[in-house]
KOLVEXNU-532280 format. One line per field, with one value per residue (C-alpha): residue number from 1; chain; x, y, z. Coordinates in steps of 0.2 Angstrom, whole numbers, padded with zeros to 4 digits, always signed. Each point is the difference from the previous one (the first is absolute). Example, Ala and Ser with C-alpha at 12.3 -4.5 7.8 and 13.67 -1.06 7.14 Angstrom:
BEGIN
resi [1, 2]
chain [A, A]
x [+0062, +0006]
y [-0022, +0017]
z [+0039, -0003]
REM end
This chain:
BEGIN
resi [1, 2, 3, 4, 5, 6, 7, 8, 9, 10, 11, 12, 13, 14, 15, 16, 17, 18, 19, 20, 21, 22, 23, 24, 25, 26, 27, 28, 29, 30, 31, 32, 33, 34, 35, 36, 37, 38, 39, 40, 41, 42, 43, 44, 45, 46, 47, 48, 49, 50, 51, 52, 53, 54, 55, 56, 57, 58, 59, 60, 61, 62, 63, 64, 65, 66, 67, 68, 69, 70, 71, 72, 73, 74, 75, 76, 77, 78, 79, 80, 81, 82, 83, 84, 85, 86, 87, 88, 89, 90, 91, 92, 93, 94, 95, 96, 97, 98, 99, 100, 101, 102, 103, 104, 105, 106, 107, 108, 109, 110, 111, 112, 113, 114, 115, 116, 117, 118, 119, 120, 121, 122, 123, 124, 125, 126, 127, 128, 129, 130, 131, 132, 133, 134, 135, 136, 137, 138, 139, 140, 141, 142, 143, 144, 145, 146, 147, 148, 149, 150, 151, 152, 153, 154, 155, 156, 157, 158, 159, 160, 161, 162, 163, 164, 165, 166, 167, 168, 169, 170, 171, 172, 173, 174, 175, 176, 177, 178, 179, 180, 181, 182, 183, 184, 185, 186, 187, 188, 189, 190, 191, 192, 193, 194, 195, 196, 197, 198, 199, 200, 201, 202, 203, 204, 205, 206, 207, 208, 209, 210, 211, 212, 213, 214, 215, 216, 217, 218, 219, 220, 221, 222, 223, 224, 225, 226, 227, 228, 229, 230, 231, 232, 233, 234, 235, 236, 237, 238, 239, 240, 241, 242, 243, 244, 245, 246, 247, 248, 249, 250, 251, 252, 253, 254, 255, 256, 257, 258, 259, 260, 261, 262, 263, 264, 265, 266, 267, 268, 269, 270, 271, 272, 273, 274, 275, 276, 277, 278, 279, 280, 281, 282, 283, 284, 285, 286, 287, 288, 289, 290, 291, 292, 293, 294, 295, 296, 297, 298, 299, 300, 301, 302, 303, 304, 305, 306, 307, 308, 309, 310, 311, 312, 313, 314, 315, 316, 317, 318, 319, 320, 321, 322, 323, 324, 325, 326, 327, 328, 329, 330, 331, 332, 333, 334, 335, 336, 337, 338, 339, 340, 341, 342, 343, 344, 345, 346, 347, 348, 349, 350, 351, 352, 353, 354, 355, 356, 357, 358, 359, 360, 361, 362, 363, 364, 365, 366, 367, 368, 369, 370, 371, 372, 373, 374, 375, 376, 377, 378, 379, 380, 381, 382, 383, 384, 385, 386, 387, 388, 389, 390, 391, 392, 393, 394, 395, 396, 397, 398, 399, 400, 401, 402]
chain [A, A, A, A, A, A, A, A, A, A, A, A, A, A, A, A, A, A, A, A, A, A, A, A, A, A, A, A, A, A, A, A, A, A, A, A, A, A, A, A, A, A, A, A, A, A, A, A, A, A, A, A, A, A, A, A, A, A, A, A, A, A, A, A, A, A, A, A, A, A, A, A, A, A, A, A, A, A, A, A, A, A, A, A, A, A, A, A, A, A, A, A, A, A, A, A, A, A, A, A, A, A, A, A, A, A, A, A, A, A, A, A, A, A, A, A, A, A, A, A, A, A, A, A, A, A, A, A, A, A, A, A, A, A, A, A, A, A, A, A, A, A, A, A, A, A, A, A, A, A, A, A, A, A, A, A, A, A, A, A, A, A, A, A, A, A, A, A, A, A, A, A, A, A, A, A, A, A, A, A, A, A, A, A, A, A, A, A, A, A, A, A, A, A, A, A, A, A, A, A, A, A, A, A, A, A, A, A, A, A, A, A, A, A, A, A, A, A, A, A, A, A, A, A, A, A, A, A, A, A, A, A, A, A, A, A, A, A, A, A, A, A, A, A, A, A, A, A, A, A, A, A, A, A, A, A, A, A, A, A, A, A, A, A, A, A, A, A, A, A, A, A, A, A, A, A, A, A, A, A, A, A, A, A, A, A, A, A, A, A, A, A, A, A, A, A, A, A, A, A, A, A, A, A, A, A, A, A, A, A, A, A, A, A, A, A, A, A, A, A, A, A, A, A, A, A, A, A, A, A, A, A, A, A, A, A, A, A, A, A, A, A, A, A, A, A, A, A, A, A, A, A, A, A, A, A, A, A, A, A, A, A, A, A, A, A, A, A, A, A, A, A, A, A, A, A, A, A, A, A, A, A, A, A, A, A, A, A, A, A, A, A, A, A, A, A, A, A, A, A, A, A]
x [+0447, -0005, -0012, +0012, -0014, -0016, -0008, -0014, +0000, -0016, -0001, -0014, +0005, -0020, -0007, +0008, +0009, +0007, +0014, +0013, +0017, +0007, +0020, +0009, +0020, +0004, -0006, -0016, -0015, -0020, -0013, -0017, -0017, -0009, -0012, -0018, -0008, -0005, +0009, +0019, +0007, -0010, +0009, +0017, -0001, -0004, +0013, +0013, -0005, -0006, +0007, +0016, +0009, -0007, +0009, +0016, +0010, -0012, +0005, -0010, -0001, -0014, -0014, -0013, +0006, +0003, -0020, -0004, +0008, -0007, -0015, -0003, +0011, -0009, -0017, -0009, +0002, -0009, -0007, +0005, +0017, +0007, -0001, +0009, +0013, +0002, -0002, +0013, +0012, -0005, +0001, +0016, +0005, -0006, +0010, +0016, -0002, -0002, +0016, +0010, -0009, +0004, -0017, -0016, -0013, -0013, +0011, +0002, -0018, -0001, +0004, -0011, -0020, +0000, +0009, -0011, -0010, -0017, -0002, -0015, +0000, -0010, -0011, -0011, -0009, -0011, -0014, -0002, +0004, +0016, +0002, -0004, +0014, +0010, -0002, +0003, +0017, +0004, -0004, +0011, +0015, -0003, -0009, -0012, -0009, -0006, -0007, -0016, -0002, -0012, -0005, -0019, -0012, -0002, +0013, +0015, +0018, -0005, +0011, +0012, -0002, +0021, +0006, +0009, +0001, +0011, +0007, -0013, +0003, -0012, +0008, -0001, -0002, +0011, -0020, -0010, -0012, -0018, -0008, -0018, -0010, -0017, -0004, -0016, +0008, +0015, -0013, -0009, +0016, +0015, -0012, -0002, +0020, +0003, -0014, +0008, +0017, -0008, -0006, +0016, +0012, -0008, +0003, +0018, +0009, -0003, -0010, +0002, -0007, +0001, -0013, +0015, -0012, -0014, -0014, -0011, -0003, -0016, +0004, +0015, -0010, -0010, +0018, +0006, -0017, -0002, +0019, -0005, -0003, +0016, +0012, +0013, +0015, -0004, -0009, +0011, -0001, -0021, -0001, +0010, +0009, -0001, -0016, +0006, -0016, -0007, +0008, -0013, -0015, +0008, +0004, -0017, -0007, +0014, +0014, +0010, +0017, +0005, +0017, +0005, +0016, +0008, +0000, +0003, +0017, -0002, -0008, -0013, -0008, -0003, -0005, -0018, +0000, +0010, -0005, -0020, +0007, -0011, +0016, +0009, +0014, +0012, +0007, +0012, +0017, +0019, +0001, -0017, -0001, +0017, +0011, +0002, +0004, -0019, -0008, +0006, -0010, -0014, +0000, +0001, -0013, -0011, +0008, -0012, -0016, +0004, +0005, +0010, +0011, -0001, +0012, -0002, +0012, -0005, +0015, -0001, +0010, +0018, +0009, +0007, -0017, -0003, +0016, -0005, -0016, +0006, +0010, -0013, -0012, +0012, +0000, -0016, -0010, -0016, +0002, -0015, +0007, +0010, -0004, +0014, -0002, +0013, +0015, +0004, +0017, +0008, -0003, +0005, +0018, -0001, -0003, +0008, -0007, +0002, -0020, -0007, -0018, -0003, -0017, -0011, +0012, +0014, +0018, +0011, +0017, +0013, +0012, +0005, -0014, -0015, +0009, -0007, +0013, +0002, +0010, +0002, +0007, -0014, -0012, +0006, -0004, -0021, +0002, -0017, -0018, -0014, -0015, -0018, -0012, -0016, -0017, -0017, -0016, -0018, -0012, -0007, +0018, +0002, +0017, +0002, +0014, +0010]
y [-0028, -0012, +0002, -0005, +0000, +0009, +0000, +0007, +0015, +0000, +0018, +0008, +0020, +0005, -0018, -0013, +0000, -0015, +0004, -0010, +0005, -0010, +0000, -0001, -0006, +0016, +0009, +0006, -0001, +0002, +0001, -0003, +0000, -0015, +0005, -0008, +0007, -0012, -0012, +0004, -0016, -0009, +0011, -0004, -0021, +0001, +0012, -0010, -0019, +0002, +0016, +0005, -0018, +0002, +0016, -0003, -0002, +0009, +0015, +0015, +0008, -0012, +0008, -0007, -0020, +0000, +0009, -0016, -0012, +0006, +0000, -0013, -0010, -0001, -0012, +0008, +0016, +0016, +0008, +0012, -0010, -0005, +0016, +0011, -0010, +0001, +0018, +0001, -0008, +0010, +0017, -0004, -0006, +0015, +0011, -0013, +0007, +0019, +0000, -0012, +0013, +0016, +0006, -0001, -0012, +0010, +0005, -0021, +0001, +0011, +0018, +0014, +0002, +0014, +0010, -0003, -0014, +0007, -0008, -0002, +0001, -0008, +0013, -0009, +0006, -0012, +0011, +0014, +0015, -0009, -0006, +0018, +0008, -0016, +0004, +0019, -0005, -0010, +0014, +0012, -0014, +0004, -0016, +0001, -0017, -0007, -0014, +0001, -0013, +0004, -0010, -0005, +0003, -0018, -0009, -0006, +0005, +0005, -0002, +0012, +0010, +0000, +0004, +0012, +0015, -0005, -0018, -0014, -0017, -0014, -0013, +0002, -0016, -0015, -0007, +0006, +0013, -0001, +0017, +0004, +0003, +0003, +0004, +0011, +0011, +0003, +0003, +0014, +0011, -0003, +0011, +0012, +0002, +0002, +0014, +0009, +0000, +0006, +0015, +0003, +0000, -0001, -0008, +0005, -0018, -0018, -0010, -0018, -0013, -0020, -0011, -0012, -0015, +0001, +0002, -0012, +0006, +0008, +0009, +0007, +0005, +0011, +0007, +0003, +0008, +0011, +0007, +0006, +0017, +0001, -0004, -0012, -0006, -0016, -0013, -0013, -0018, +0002, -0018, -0017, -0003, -0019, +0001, +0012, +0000, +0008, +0016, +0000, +0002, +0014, +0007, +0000, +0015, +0010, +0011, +0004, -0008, -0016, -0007, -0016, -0012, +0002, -0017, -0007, -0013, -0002, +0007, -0014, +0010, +0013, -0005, -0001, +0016, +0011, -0009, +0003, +0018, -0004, +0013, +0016, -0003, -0017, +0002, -0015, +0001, -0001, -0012, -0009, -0003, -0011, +0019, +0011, -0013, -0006, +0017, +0008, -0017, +0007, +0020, -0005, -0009, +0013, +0014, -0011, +0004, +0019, -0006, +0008, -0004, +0003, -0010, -0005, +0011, -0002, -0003, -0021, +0005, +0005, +0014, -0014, -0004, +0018, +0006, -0015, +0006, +0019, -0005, -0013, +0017, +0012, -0012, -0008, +0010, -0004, +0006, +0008, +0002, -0007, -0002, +0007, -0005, +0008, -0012, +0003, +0011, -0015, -0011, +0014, -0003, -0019, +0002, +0016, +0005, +0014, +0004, +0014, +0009, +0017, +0010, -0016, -0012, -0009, +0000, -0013, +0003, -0006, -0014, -0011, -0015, +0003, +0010, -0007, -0009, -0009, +0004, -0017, +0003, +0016, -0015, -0012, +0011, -0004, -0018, -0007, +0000, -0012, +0013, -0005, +0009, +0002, -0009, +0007, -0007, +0005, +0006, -0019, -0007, -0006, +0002, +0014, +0005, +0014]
z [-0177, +0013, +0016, +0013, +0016, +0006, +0016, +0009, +0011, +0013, +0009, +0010, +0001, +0004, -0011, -0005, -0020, -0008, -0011, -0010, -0007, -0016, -0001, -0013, -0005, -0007, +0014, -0004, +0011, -0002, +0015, -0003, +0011, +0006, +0012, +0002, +0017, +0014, -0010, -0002, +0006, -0016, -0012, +0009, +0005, -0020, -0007, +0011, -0002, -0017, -0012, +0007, -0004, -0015, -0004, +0004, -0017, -0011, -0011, +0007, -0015, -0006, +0007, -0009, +0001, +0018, +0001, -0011, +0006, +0018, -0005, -0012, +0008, +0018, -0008, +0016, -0004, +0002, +0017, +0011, +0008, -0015, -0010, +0012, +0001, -0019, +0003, +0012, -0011, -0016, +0009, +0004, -0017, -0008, +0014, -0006, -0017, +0001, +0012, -0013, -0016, +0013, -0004, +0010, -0002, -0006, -0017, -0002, +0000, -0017, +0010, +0006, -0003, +0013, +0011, +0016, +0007, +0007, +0018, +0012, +0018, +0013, +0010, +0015, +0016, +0013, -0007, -0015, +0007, +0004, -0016, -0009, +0012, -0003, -0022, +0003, +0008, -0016, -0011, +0009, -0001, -0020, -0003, -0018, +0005, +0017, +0005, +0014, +0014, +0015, +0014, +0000, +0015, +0008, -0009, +0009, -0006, -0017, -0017, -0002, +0017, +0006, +0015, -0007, -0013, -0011, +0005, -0001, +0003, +0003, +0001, +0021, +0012, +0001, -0003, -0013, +0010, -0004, -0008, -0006, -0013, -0005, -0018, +0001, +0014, -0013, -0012, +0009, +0005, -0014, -0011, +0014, +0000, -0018, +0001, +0014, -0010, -0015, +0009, +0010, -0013, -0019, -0014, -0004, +0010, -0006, +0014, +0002, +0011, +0004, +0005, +0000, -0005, +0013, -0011, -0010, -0019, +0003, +0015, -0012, -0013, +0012, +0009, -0016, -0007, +0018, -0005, -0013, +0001, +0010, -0015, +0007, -0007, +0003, +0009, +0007, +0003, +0001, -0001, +0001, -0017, +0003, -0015, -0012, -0007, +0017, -0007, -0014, +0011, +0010, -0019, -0006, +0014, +0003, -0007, +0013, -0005, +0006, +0004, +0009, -0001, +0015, +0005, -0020, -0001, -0020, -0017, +0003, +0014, -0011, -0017, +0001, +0010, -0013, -0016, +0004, +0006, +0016, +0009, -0003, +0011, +0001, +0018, +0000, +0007, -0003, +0013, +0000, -0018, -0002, -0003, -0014, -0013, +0002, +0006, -0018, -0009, +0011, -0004, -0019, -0001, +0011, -0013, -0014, +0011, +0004, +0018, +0011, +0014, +0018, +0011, +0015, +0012, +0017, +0015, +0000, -0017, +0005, -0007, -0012, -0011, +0004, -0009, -0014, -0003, -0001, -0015, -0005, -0002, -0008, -0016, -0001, -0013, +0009, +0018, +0012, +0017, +0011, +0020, +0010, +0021, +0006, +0010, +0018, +0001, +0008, -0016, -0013, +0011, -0005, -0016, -0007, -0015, -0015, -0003, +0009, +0002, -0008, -0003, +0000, -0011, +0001, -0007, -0004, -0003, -0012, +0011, -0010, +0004, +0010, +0011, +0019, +0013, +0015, +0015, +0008, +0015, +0003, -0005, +0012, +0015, -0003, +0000, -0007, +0012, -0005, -0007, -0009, -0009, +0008, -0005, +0001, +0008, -0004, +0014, +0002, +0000, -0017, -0008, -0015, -0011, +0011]
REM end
């Protein structure tokens, strides 16, 4: 069995996806996600100049040596580029195999841990009583676990705030637009949120919320030690994972749980942070951490530390890494949670797919691979539109993480 070709599909039904099909000579093809938002062009000028004419001849079967030889092989390796492209590759590889075995991937992986996959949703409002209505809405859809975002009094297009209820994407200007931030107003009213919920609704749904890494270790520690009484989930990304020692301050004055990893490519990204257990919850990706091959290197060695998982779901993942990571959490022995932003209806009709959302969890079904398609010719009506990410400013004009 021989890869024959593979190229890269670029649509934009809502955002922009980046996705590429293997073919094979007997017949059999595998799709697999290579999106990086802001920076989807990257991920394609590599796959094609630089992975694709590699491919051609290769057995598919041989998931792990062409991982290797992807890896290893490239001397500058690492970072965000590179891996996704060896993720788009290995998705598609592992979607090869299950249609070749007639089984879905998930059973490749060592079968079933669960049934269902607890997910979280993303609840937001420009201010909390917004955000309170916005978390009740969630609970009635059946959601167990809910994330919080609110906008904050005198800060500019906060965090998390969509434009929408259940569609959120922020990747908006052909130029990154310029939002706010000011860490003591934050301070004062995230709190006050968390409060209000708590009185609202009780203790009986998991609450989440993301500083998404706009906090220096200190001011963490305090977030996380006001949050307290509140019992979250989990607070993520509290502070830039560049130092993994940060972690250990923010560690030493709170318990609130901690979970970061959104943004890791590789194990190395995390080893300091789950062998000093300064986390509760590794949140690396199918398609940001180099695909499932690499993410299951990752989970195992979390399992030694009594970490869980807790990927990254939000809509710059298509349905592909989302239908990955479904099967990806029905083995792992180790799971937590996984985030579930909901796709827009028009990208669901791209990329038909066999998971489904039922009572606060989600289902993957038993198509033989990993169960997510493409409809090209749907995909070629939203031909590609330039988008970036945001960046955020302080009050005085200094730059800060967004």
């Amino acid at each position: 069995m021989k890869i024959t070709a593979a190229r890269v599909i670029v649509t934009c039904p809502g955002r922009n996806f980046v996705t590429l099909k293997i073919e094979t000579d007997q017949g059999v093809y595998g799709i697999g996600d290579g999106t990086l938002n802001g920076r989807e062009l990257s991920v394609v000028a590599y796959l094609e100049e630089h992975v694709i004419p590699c491919l051609i001849g290769m057995d598919p079967r041989r998931i792990e040596d062409i991982w290797q030889y992807l890896y290893r092989g490239a001397y500058w390796r690492r970072g965000p580029v590179t891996m996704r492209a060896i993720a788009a590759v290995d998705m598609a590889l592992w979607d090869i195999k299950g249609k070749m075995a007639g089984m879905p991937v998930y059973q490749l992986l060592g079968g079933r841990s669960r049934d269902g996959i607890m997910v979280y949703g993303h609840a937001n409002g420009a201010d909390i009583a917004e955000t309170v209505e916005a978390v009740g809405h969630y609970i009635d859809m059946g959601y167990k676990a809910i994330r919080a975002q609110t906008g904050v009094p005198g800060i500019k297009d906060a965090y998390g705030v969509g434009r929408g209820k259940l569609y959120y994407e922020p990747a908006d200007a052909a130029l990154p637009s310029v939002t706010g931030w000011d860490t003591r107003k934050a301070l004062n009213y995230v709190p006050k949120m968390f409060e209000e919920l708590r009185k609202t609704y009780g203790f009986d749904h998991h609450l989440l919320h993301d500083g998404h890494h706009r906090y220096t270790p200190q001011e963490a520690a305090n977030l996380g030690k006001m949050l307290e009484p509140y019992q979250l989930f989990w607070l993520e990304d509290c502070t830039p994972a560049e130092n993994q020692e940060a972690f250990r301050l923010v560690r030493q004055h709170t318990v609130t749980p901690l979970a970061v990893g959104e943004i890791f490519n590789t194990i190395w990204d995390a080893k300091d942070l789950i062998q000093n257990q300064l986390i509760d919850y590794i949140r690396a990706t199918v398609v940001g951490a180099g695909g499932l091959t690499h993410l299951r290197r990752i989970a195992d060695l979390a399992s030694l530390y009594q970490i869980r998982t807790g990927c990254h779901g939000a809509t710059d993942l298509s349905p592909v890494t989302m239908g990955c990571a479904l099967h990806f959490d029905t083995w792992v022995p180790n799971f937590g949670i996984q985030e579930y932003m909901r796709h827009t209806p028009e990208t669901d009709e791209v990329f038909p797919h066999d998971y489904h959302f039922e009572k606060g969890e989600l289902f993957i079904g038993d198509t033989p691979g990993h169960g997510v398609d493409i409809d090209e010719k749907l995909a070629a009506k939203y031909p590609y539109k330039p988008a970036y990410l945001p960046v955020a400013r302080l009050e005085d004009g200094t730059m800060w993480n967004w």
